[in-house]
N, C-alpha and C positions, 0 to 999 in steps of 0.2 A: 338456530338459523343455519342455514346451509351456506358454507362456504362461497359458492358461486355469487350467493345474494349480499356479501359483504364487498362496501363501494361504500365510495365518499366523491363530495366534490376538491379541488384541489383550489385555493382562492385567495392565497396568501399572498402571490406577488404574481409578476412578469419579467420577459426579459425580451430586450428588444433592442433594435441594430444598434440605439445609442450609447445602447451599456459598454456595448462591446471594447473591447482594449488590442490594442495594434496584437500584442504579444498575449497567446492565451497562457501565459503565468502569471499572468499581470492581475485578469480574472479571477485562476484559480485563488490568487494570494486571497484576492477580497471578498470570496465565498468561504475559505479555510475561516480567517478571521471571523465571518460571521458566526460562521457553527461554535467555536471557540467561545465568544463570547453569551453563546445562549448557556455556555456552564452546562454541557450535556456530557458524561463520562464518554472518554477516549473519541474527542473529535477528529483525530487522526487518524482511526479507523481505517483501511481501506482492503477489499476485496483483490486480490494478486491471482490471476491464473494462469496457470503453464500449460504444455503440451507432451504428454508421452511420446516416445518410439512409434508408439501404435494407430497414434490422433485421439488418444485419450485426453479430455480437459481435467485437470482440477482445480479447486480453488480453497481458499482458506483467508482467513483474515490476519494482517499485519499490521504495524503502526507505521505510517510514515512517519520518520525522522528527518528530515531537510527536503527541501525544494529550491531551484532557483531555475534561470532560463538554460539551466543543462542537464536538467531532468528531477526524477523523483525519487529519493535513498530510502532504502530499508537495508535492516541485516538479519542475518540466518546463520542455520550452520550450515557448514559447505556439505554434511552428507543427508541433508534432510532432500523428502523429495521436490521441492522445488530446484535445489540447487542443481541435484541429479540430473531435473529435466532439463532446467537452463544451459545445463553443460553440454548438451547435443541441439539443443533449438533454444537459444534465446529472444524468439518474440513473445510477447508480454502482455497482458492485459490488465489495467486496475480499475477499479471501479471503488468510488466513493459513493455510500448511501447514507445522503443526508434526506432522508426520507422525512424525518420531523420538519424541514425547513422545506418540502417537496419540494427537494434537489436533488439532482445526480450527476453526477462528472465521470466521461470515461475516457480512460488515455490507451491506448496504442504505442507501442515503443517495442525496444530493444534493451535488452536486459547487460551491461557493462560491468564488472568485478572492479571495486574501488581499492584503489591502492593498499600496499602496509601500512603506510603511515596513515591514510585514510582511515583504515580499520583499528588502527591502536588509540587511534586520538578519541572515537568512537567508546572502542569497550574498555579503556582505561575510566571514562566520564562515568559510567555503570554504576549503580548499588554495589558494595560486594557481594551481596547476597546473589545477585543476576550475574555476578560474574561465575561464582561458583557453580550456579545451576547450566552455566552454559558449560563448562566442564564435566557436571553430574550427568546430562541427559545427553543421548547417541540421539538425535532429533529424528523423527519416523524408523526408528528399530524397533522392533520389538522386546517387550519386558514383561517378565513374567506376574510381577506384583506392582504396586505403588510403592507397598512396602521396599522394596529393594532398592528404588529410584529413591527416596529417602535417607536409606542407611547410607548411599552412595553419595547423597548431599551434605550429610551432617559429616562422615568420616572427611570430607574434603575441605568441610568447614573447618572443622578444628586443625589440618595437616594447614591451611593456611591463616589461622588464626593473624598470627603474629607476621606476616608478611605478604606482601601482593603475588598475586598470579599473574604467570608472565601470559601476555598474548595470546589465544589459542591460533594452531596455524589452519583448524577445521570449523573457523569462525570468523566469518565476513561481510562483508554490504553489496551491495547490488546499485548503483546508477539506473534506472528508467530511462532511458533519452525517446522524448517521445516524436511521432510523427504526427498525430490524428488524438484531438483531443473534443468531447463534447461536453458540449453543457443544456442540461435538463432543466425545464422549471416548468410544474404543475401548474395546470391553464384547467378553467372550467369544463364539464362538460367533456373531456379526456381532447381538448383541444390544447396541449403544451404547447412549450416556447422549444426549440430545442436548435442550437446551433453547434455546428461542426467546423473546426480548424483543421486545417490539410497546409505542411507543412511542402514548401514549392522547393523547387530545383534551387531556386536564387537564396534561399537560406529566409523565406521570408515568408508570412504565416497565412493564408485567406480563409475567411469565415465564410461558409452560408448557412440557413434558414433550411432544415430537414420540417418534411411534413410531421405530425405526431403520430 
């Protein structure tokens, strides 16, 4: 089968003015919860894109860790290249594909560096083992083997066997604060539901109905 001629119809749900919630976190909360509860591995999944020096985009995938009505937390290390980018352009794109549940949510924002205390409270809560690897691996350098990135996980494993790792200071989280938040849902026939939040001067959120 050719590519081109793979399609489906999309017919699971709607979404319509009544859904809608004054505050689009209000929504996102009850769409996260959904995916959540369908027991799909890593419902927090989401899509992060930056922008180069050049207008280069990329993207990669992250787990969101917190939401509330002051944006969306992840963490990283500070010399990977998203950090890199954010540190000269922090606007921001996520995207959640909750494709199984024909959803998609995409936020717009400004990218924020979360406090120390933010970040220790954070990567103190860690496995130890996530904490050592975030010590082991130079996040986007280059290495010559797997093997090396290993030997450099286990020697740090045993050097802190018996005692905790302090903080890294080249390991941090990121705040989202967003502006412009949508929300997707597959409509028969490629006719979706799709509305967009646009956050106003007055600190206060208005939704409209985008064509599909």
């Amino acid at each position: 089968m050719a590519i081109s001629d793979i399609r489906r119809q999309y017919s699971l749900s709607s979404l319509k003015e009544a859904d809608l919630t004054d505050h689009p976190i209000t929504l996102f909360r009850q769409w996260l919860e959904d995916a959540i509860n369908t027991g799909i591995p890593d419902p927090t999944a989401m899509t992060v894109a930056t922008v180069d020096t050049d207008g280069q985009p990329s993207q990669r995938i992250v787990l969101l860790k917190d939401v509330s009505e002051s944006g969306f937390v992840f963490y990283t290390n500070l010399g990977s290249r998203k950090a890199r980018e954010l540190s000269v352009n922090n606007r921001i794109s996520l995207h959640f594909p909750w494709h199984f549940m024909e959803r998609q949510v995409r936020v717009c924002g400004k990218a924020q560096r979360l406090s120390a205390a933010e970040n220790a409270r954070y990567f103190l809560s860690r496995p130890k083992d996530s904490q050592i690897a975030a010590y082991a691996s130079k996040q986007s350098q280059p290495i010559s083997t797997r093997e090396l990135l290993m030997t450099q996980f286990h020697q740090l494993k045993q050097k802190f066997a018996n005692r905790e790792l302090p903080v890294p200071d080249f390991w941090g989280g990121y705040r989202v604060v967003p502006h412009q938040i949508e929300f997707w849902q597959g409509g028969e026939d490629r006719l979706h539901d799709r509305f967009e939040y646009n956050l106003q001067d007055n600190g206060l959120w208005q939704a409209q109905r985008l064509m599909p």
